[in-house]
C-alpha positions in Angstrom: 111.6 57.5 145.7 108.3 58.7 145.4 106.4 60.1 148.4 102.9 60.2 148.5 100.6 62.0 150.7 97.4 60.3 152.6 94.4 62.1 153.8 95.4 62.0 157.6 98.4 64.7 157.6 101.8 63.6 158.1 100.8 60.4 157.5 102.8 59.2 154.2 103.1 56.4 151.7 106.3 56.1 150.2 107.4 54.1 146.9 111.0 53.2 146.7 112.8 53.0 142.6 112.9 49.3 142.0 115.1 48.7 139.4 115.7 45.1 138.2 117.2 42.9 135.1 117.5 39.1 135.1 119.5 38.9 137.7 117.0 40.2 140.1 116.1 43.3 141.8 117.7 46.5 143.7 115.7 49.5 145.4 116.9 51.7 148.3 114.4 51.1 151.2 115.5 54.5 153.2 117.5 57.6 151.8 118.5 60.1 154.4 119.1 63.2 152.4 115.9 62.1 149.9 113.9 61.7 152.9 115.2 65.9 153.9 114.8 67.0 150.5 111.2 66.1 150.4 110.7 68.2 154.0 110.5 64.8 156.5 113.1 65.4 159.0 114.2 62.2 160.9 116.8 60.3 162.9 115.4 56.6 163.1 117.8 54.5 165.4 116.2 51.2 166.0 115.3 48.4 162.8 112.5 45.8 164.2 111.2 43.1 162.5 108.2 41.0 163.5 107.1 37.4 161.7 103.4 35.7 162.4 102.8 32.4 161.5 98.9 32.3 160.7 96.6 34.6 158.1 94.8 36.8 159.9 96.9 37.7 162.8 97.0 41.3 164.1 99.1 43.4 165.8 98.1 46.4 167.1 96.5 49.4 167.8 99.7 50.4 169.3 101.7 53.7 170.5 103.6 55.1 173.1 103.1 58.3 174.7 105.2 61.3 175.1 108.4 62.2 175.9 108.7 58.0 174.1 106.3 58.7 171.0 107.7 56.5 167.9 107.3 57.7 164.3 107.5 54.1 162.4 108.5 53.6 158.2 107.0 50.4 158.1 107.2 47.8 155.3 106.4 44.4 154.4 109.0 41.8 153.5 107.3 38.3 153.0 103.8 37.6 152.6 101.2 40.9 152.8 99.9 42.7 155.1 96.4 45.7 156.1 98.4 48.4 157.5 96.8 51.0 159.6 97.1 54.1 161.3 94.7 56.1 163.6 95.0 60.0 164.1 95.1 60.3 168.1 96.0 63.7 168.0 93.8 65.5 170.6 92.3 68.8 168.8 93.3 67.2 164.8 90.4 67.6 162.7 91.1 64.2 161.4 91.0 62.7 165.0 89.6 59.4 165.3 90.3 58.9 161.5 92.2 55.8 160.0 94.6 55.5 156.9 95.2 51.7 155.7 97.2 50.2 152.9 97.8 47.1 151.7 101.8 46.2 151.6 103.3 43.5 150.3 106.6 42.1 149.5 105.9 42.4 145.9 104.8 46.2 145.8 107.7 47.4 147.9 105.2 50.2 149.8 106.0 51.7 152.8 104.1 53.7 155.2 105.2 56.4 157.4 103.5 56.8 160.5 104.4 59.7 162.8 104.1 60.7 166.3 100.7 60.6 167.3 99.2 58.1 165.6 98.3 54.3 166.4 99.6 52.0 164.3 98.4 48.5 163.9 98.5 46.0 161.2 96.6 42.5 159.6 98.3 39.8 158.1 96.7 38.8 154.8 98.7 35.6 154.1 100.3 33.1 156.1 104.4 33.3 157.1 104.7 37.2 156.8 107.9 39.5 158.0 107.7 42.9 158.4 110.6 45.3 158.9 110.1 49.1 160.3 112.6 51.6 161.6 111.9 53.7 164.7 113.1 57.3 165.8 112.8 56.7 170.0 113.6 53.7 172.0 110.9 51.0 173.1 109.8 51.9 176.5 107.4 49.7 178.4 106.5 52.2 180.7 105.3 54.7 178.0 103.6 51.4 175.6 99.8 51.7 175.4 96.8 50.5 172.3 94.1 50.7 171.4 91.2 47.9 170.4 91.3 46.9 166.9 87.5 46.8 166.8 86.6 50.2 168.4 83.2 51.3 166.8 84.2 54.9 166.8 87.3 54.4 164.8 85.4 51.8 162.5 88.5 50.3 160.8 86.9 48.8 157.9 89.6 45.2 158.3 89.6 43.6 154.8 89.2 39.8 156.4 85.8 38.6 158.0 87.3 35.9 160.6 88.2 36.8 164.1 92.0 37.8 164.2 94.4 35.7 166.1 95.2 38.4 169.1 97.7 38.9 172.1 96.6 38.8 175.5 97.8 42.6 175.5 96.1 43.4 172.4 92.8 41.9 173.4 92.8 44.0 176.9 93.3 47.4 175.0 91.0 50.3 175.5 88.5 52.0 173.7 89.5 55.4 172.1 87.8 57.2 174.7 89.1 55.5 177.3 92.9 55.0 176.2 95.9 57.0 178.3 96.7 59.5 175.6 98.9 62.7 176.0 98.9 63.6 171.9 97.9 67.4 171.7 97.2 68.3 167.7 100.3 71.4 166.9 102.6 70.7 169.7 
């Protein structure tokens, strides 16, 4: 597995070994002890998997705040995807800042997002799945996001149409504005 590092720290791009014949494919999707080797130390205990019907549908920004933060290893299984994730780290010197990556079935990419950051994503083709583990239980009480559009993140979305939102994700808040306990070093 090959891990790459992004320009937001912690935030991580990792390429699994495909290896295939004729008969098909085979690739490990997560690997405990390769995961500890290269320094990321995790315990996810929750799979989720999500399916949207329509190009152009987006999920996100979402989050939850501490003692419930989530680090997510998301990945897409069918169709594609613009997957993001926005430093919200009070104090980071990359606060405010956004990573995104196209992933798609065929590429195999996934994207590790760690506590502290948003994490949202656009579908770029019709009928898509994607899969991601968690470390931390969903907890409604703790669930917050933030609005896909904000001007001061400036996500630069890679379709011009208006996405097809959730009531929740079209009432988010503005960076500024949005319930946030994420201190950069703690």
């Amino acid at each position: 597995m090959k891990i790459i590092e992004t320009e937001l720290t912690g935030v991580k791009i990792l390429e699994p070994n495909v290896f295939g014949d004729h008969r098909g494919w085979f690739m490990e999707t997560y690997s405990d002890s390769k995961m500890k080797e290269a320094g990321i130390e995790l315990q996810f205990i929750q799979d989720n998997q999500s399916f949207s019907a329509t190009k152009g549908t987006l999920r996100g920004l979402h989050y939850q705040l501490n003692p419930k933060a989530q680090t997510k290893l998301v990945r897409c299984t069918r169709g594609s995807i613009f997957d993001v994730a926005v430093d919200i780290r009070k104090g980071s010197p990359t606060y405010g800042e956004w990573f995104g990556i196209e992933l798609t079935a065929e590429n195999k990419k996934q994207l590790l997002v760690p506590r502290g950051f948003a994490h949202g994503f656009m579908t770029l083709t019709e009928d898509v799945e994607v899969q991601y583990k968690v470390d931390n239980d969903y907890a409604p009480d703790c669930d917050r996001g933030i609005i896909w559009n904000d001007p001061a993140i400036g996500i630069e979305w890679p379709m011009d149409m208006e996405p097809v939102l959730s009531e929740k994700d079209e009432k988010a808040s503005l960076l500024e504005d949005a319930d946030n306990n994420f201190i950069y070093g703690e």
